[in-house]
C-alpha positions as CSV (number, residue, x, y, z in Angstrom):
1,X,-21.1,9.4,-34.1
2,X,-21.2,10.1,-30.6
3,X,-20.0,12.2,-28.2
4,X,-16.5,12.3,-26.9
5,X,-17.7,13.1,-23.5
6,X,-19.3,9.4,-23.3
7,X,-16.6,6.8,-24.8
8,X,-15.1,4.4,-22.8
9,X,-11.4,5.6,-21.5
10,X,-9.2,3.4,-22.7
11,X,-5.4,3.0,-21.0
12,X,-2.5,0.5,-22.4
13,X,-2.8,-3.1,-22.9
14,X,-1.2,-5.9,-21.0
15,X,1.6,-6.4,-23.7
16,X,2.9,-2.5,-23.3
17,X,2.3,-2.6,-19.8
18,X,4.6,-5.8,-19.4
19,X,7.2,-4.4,-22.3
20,X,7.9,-1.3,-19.5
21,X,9.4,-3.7,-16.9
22,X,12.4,-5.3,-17.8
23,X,12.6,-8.2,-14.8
24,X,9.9,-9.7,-16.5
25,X,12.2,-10.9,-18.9
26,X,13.7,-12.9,-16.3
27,X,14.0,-16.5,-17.0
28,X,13.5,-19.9,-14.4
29,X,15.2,-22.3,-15.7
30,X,13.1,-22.5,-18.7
31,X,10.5,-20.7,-17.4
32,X,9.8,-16.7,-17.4
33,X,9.3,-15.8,-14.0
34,X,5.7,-15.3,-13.1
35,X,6.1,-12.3,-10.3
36,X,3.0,-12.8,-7.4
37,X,5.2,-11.1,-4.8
38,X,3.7,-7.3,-5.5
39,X,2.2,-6.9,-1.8
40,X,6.0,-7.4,-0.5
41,X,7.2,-4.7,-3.5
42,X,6.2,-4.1,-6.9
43,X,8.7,-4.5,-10.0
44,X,10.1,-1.0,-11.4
45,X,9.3,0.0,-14.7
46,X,12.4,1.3,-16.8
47,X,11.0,5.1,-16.6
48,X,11.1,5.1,-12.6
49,X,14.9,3.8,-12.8
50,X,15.6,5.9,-15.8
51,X,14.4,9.2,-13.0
52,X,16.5,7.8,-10.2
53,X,19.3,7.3,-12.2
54,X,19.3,10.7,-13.6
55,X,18.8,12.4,-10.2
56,X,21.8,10.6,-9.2
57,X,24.2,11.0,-12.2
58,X,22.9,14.7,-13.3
59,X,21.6,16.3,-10.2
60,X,22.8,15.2,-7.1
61,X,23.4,17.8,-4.7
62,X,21.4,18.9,-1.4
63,X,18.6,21.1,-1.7
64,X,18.1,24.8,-1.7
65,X,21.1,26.4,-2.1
66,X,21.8,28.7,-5.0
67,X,23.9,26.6,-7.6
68,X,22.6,25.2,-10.7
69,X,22.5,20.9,-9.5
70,X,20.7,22.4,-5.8
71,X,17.9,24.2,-8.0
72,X,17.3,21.6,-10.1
73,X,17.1,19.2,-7.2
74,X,14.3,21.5,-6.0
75,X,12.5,21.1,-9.0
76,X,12.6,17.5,-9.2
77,X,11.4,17.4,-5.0
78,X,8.8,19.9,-6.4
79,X,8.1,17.8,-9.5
80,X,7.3,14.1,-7.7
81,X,5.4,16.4,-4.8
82,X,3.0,17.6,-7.2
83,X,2.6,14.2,-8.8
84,X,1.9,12.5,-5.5
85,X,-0.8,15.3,-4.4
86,X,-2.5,14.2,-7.7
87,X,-2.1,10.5,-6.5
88,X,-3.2,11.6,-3.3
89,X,-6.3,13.6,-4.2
90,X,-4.3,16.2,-1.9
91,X,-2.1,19.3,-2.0
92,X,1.3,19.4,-2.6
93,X,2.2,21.2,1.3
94,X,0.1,18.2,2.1
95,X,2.5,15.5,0.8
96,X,5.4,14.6,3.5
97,X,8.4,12.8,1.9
98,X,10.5,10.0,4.7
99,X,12.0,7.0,4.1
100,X,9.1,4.7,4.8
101,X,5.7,4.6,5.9
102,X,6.7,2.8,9.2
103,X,8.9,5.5,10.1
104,X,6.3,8.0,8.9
105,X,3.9,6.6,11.5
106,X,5.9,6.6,14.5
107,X,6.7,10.2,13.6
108,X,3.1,10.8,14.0
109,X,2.4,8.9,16.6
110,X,5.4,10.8,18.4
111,X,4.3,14.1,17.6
112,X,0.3,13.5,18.6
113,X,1.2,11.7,21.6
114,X,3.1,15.0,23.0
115,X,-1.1,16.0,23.2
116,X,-2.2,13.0,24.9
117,X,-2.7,12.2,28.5
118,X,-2.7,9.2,30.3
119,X,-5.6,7.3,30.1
120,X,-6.6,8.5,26.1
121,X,-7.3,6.0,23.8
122,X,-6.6,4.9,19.8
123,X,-7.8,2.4,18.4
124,X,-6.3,0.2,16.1
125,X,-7.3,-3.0,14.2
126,X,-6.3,-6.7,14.0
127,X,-6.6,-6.6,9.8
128,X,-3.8,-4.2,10.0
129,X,-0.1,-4.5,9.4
130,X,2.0,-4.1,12.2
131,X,3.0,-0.6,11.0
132,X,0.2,0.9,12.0
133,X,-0.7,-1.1,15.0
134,X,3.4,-0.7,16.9
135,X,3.7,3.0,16.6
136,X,0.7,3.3,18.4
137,X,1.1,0.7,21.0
138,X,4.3,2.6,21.7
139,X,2.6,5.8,23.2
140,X,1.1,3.0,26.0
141,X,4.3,2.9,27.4
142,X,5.7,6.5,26.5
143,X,2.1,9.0,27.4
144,X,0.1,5.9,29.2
145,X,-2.8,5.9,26.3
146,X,-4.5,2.9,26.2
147,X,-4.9,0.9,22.5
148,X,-8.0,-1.1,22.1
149,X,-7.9,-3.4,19.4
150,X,-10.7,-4.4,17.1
151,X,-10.8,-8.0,16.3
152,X,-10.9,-9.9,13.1
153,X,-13.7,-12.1,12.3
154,X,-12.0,-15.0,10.1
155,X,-14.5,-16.5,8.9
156,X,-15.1,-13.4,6.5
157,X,-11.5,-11.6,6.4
158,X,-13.5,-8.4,7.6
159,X,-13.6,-6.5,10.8
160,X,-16.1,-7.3,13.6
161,X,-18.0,-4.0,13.1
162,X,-20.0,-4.8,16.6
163,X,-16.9,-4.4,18.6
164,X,-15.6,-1.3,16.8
165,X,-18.6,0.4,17.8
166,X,-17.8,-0.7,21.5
167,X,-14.0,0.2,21.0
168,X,-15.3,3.8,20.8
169,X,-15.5,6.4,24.3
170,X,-15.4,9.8,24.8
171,X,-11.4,9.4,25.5
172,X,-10.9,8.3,21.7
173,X,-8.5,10.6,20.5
174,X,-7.5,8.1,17.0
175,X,-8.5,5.6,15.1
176,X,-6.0,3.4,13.0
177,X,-7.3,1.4,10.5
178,X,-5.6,0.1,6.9
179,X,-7.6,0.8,3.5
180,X,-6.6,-2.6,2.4
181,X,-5.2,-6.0,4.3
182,X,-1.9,-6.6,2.8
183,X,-2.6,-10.5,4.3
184,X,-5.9,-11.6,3.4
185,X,-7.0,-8.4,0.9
186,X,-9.9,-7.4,2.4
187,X,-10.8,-3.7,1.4
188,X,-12.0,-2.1,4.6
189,X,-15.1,0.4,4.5
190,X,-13.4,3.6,5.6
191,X,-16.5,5.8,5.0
192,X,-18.2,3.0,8.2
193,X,-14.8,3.8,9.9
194,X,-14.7,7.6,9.2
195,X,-18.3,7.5,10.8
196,X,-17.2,6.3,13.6
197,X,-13.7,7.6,14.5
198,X,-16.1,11.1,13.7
199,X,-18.8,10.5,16.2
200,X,-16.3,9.7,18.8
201,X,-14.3,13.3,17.7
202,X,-11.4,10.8,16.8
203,X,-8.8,11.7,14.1
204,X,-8.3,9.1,11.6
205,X,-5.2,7.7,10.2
206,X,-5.3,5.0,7.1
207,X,-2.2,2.9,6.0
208,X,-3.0,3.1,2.2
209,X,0.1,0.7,1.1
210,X,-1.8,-2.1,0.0
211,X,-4.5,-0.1,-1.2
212,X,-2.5,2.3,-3.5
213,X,-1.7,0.1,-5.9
214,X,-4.8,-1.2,-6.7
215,X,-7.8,1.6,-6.3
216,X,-8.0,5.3,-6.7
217,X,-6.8,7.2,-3.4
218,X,-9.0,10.4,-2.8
219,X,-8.0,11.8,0.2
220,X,-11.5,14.5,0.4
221,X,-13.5,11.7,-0.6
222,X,-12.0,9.4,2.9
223,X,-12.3,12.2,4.7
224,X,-9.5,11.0,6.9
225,X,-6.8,13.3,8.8
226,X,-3.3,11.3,7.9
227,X,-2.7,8.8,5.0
228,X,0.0,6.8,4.6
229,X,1.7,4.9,1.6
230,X,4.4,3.4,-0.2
231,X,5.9,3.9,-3.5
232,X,7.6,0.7,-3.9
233,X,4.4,-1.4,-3.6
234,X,2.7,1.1,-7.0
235,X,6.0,0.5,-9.3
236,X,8.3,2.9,-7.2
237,X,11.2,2.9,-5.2
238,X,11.8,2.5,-1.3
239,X,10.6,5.5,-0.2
240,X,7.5,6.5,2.1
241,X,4.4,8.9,1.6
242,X,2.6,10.6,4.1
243,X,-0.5,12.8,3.6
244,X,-1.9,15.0,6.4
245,X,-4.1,17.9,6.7
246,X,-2.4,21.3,6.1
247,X,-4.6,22.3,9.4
248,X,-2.8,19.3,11.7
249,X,0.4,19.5,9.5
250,X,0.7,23.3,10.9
251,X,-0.8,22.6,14.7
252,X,0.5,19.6,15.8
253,X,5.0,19.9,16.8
254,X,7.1,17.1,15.2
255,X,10.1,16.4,16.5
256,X,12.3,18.9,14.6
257,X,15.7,20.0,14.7
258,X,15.7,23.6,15.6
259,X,16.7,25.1,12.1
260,X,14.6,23.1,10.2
261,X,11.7,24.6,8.3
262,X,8.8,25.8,10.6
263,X,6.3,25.3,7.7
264,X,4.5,22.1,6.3
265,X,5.5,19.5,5.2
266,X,9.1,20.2,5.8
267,X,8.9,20.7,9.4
268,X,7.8,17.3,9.1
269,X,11.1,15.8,7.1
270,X,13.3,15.0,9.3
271,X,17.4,14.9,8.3
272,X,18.8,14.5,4.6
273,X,15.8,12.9,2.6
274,X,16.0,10.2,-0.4
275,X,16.6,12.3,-3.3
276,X,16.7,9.9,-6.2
277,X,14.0,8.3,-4.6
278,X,11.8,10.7,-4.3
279,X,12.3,11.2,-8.0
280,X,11.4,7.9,-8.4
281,X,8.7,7.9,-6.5
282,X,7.4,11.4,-8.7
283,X,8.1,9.1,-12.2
284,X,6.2,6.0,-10.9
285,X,3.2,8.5,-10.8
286,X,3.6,9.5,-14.1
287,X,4.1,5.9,-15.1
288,X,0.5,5.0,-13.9
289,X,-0.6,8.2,-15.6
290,X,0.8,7.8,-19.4
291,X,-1.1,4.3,-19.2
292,X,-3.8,6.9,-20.0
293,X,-4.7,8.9,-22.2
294,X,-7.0,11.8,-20.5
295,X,-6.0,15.3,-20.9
296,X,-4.8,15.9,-17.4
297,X,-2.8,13.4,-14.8
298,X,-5.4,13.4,-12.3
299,X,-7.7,12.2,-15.3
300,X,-5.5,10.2,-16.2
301,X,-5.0,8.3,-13.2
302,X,-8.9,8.1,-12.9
303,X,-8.7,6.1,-15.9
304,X,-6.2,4.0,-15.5
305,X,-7.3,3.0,-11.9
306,X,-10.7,2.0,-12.9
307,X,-9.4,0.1,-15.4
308,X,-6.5,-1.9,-13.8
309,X,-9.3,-2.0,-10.6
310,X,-11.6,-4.2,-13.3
311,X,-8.3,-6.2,-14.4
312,X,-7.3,-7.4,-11.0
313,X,-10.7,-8.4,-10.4
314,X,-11.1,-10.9,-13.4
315,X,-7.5,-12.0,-11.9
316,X,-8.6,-12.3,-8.8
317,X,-12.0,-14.2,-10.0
318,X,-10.2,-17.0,-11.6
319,X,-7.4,-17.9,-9.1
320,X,-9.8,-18.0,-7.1
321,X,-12.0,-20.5,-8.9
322,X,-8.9,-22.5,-9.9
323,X,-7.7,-22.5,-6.0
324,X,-10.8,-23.2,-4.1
325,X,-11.2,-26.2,-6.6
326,X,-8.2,-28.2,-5.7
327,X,-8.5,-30.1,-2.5
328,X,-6.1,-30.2,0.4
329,X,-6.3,-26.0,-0.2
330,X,-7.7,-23.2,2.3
331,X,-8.2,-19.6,0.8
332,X,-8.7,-17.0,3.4
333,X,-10.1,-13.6,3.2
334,X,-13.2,-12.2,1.4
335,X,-14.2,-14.0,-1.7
336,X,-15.1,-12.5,-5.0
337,X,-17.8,-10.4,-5.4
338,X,-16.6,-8.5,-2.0
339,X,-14.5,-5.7,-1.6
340,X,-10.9,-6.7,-1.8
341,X,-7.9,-6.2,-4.0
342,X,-6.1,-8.9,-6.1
343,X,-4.3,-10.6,-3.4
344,X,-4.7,-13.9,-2.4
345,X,-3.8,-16.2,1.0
346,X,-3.2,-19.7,1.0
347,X,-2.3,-22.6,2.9
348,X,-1.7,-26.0,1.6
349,X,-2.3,-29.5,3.4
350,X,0.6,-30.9,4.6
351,X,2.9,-28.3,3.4
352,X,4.2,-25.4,5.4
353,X,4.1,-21.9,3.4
354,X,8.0,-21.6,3.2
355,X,8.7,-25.2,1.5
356,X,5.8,-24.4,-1.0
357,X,6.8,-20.8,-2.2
358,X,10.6,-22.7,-2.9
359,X,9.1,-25.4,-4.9
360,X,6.6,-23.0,-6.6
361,X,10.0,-21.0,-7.9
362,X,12.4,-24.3,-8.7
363,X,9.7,-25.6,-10.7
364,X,7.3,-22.9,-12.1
365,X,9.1,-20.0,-12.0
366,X,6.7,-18.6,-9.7
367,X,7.3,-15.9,-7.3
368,X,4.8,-15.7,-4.1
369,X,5.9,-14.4,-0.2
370,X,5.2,-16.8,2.6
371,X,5.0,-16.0,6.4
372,X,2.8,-13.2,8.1
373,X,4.0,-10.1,6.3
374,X,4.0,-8.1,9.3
375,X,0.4,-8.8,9.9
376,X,0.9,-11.1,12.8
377,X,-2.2,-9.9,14.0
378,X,-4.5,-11.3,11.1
379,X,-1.8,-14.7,11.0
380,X,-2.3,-15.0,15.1
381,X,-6.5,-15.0,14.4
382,X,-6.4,-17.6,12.3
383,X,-4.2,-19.8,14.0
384,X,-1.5,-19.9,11.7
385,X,1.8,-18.6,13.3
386,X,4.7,-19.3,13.2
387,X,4.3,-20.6,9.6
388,X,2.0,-18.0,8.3
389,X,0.5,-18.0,4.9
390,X,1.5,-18.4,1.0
391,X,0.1,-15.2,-0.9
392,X,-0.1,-14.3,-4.1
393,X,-1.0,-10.3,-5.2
394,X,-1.2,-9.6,-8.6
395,X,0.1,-6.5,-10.4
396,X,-0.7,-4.5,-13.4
397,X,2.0,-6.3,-15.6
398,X,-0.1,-10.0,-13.9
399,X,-1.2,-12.5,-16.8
400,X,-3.9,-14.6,-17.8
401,X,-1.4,-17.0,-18.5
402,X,0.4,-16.3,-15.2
403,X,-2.9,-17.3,-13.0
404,X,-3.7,-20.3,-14.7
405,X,0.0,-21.6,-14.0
406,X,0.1,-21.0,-10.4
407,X,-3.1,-22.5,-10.4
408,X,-1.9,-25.5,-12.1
409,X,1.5,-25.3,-10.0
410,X,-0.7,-25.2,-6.8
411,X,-3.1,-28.1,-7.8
412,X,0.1,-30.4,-8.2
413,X,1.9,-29.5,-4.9
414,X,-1.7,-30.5,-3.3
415,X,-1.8,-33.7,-4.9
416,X,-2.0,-36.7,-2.8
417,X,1.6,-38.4,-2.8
């Protein structure tokens, strides 16, 4: 017999995953619907609506004041800022609740630009979604810091690694770079980036959105200063996350009104946050984590990430055999066998991104977002705005069967005639 300590963790199969969700019971005219749209938003298993409906029906109030519905409001903020410190690799007075990570950014990139001079620089990159290239860009015309840009090479979906080494001067004060391109899926090498936002004395912030759903976040491991993500894109609800360190989270001023807390992270929540979904956000967490069956949810969520990681990447594997097979189709991004997440960019011969995602719902019952997701920057590279791209991003609840329909769907909207 051997030894606990060596088995294989095991988490829950496709079938109970999928049986958690109830939209994918939804029906296409005789089809059930096939979701690829999970970069735009993930769907909500019934736990996660079950917490947001119970913070609304059983516990709304405002928080810390000294009735019964106030304290138990504090427990639930308490509860989901716990769970996303474990998510995080983090502590808890490092988790900062807002209502999105775009807003989340600009309130960091207003609070660090009150340090900056004219004439400092961040660097940002062209594999990132506009929410973390715009807040930044913004402090050129509010503090006059100057934002060089690292291009994309397209031929590989990766950064030109060259050029980020040139981006680099004394007057670096941040780097911006995403962990994962919501476009294309590339996953970037933030341990090369660390290294060099470090040996220019750069902080480093990481947009984590598209990367959270997919691969374990470790916030020590990174060794970044700020990390950004979204609940709604791992199973959650519209809500954002931001991790800092407790060191910058206590130096740097937000903008604050004057009673506010002093102390991290509240001094950093600005106005009346999301109760109900920040509960949410805490019991899509502990979704991920009961597909486990560790002792603790950190352990857990090691499990379950490593496995759903190995998932997405036989997904992944296939569509992309079955797409690069059909002529008249262009994949973009890294192939398999590189880093990159389950996600998937398209374009079709003849047939802009738009008209192809409504035929693939009318008659497949497929779901998959078109245009340039906010990632103009990647879309503009490869010569492909205004129309943009067709992706398809797999999930946790994503199917065999699901893959080799769109692949099947996509081979006959390429067909000749």
């Amino acid at each position: 017999m051997s030894d606990s300590s060596e088995r294989t963790p095991t988490i829950a199969t496709i079938d109970e995953i999928r049986d958690s969700f109830p939209a994918l019971r939804r029906n296409q005219g005789s089809r059930t619907v096939g979701y690829f749209d999970a970069p735009g938003g993930t769907q909500v298993p019934a736990a996660v609506a079950e917490a947001v409906a119970q913070q609304m029906l059983h516990h709304n109030a405002n928080a810390h004041w000294a009735f019964e519905t106030s304290r138990e409001l504090d427990e639930v903020i308490a509860a989901s800022r716990s769970a996303l410190a474990d998510f995080l690799g983090g502590d808890e007075d490092e988790v900062v609740l807002g209502p999105n990570m775009t807003t989340l950014t600009f309130h960091v990139a207003r609070a660090l630009g009150r340090t900056w001079e004219a004439g400092d620089e961040v660097v940002v990159t062209e594999l990132d979604h506009q929410a973390n290239v715009s807040p930044w860009r913004d402090l050129e015309v509010e503090r006059g810091v100057v934002v060089r840009t690292v291009p994309l090479v397209a031929e590989t979906g990766d950064l030109d690694w060259a050029d980020f080494e040139k981006a680099l001067s004394s007057r670096t004060r941040l780097v911006a770079a995403t962990a994962a391109s919501n476009a294309l899926g590339t996953i970037v090498d933030l341990e090369r980036v660390r290294r060099l936002a470090s040996s220019a004395g750069a902080l480093l912030f990481v947009d984590a959105v598209h990367f959270a759903p997919h691969e374990r976040i470790d916030v020590s491991s990174i060794g970044c200063d700020f990390l950004a993500c979204s609940p709604y894109k791992f199973y959650g609800p519209h809500v954002g996350v931001l991790w800092g360190r407790e060191a910058l989270l206590r130096e740097v001023l937000p903008p604050k009104l004057a009673p506010a807390p002093d102390a991290p992270p509240e001094r950093w929540e600005t106005g009346t946050l999301n109760h109900e979904g920040i509960a949410g956000a805490g019991a899509a967490v502990d979704y991920l984590a009961s597909l486990g069956t560790e002792s603790c949810r950190k352990e857990r969520l090691d499990a379950v990430f490593a496995q759903l990681s190995r998932r997405g990447e036989a997904l992944i594997t296939r569509m992309w055999a079955g797409l690069a097979a059909i002529p008249g189709v262009t994949l973009y991004g890294p192939p398999p066998g590189h880093p990159r997440t389950p996600t998937l960019a398209l374009t079709i011969d003849g047939l802009a991104p738009a008209l192809a995602a409504a035929q693939l719902s009318a008659d497949w019952g497929l779901f998959l977002s078109h245009g340039n997701f906010y990632a103009s920057l990647v879309t503009e590279r490869l010569g492909l705005e205004p129309q943009g791209l067709l992706r398809a991003g797999c999930a946790c609840y994503t199917t065999d069967e699901e893959v080799g329909r769109l692949v099947a769907a996509v081979g006959q909207l390429a067909a000749p005639g």
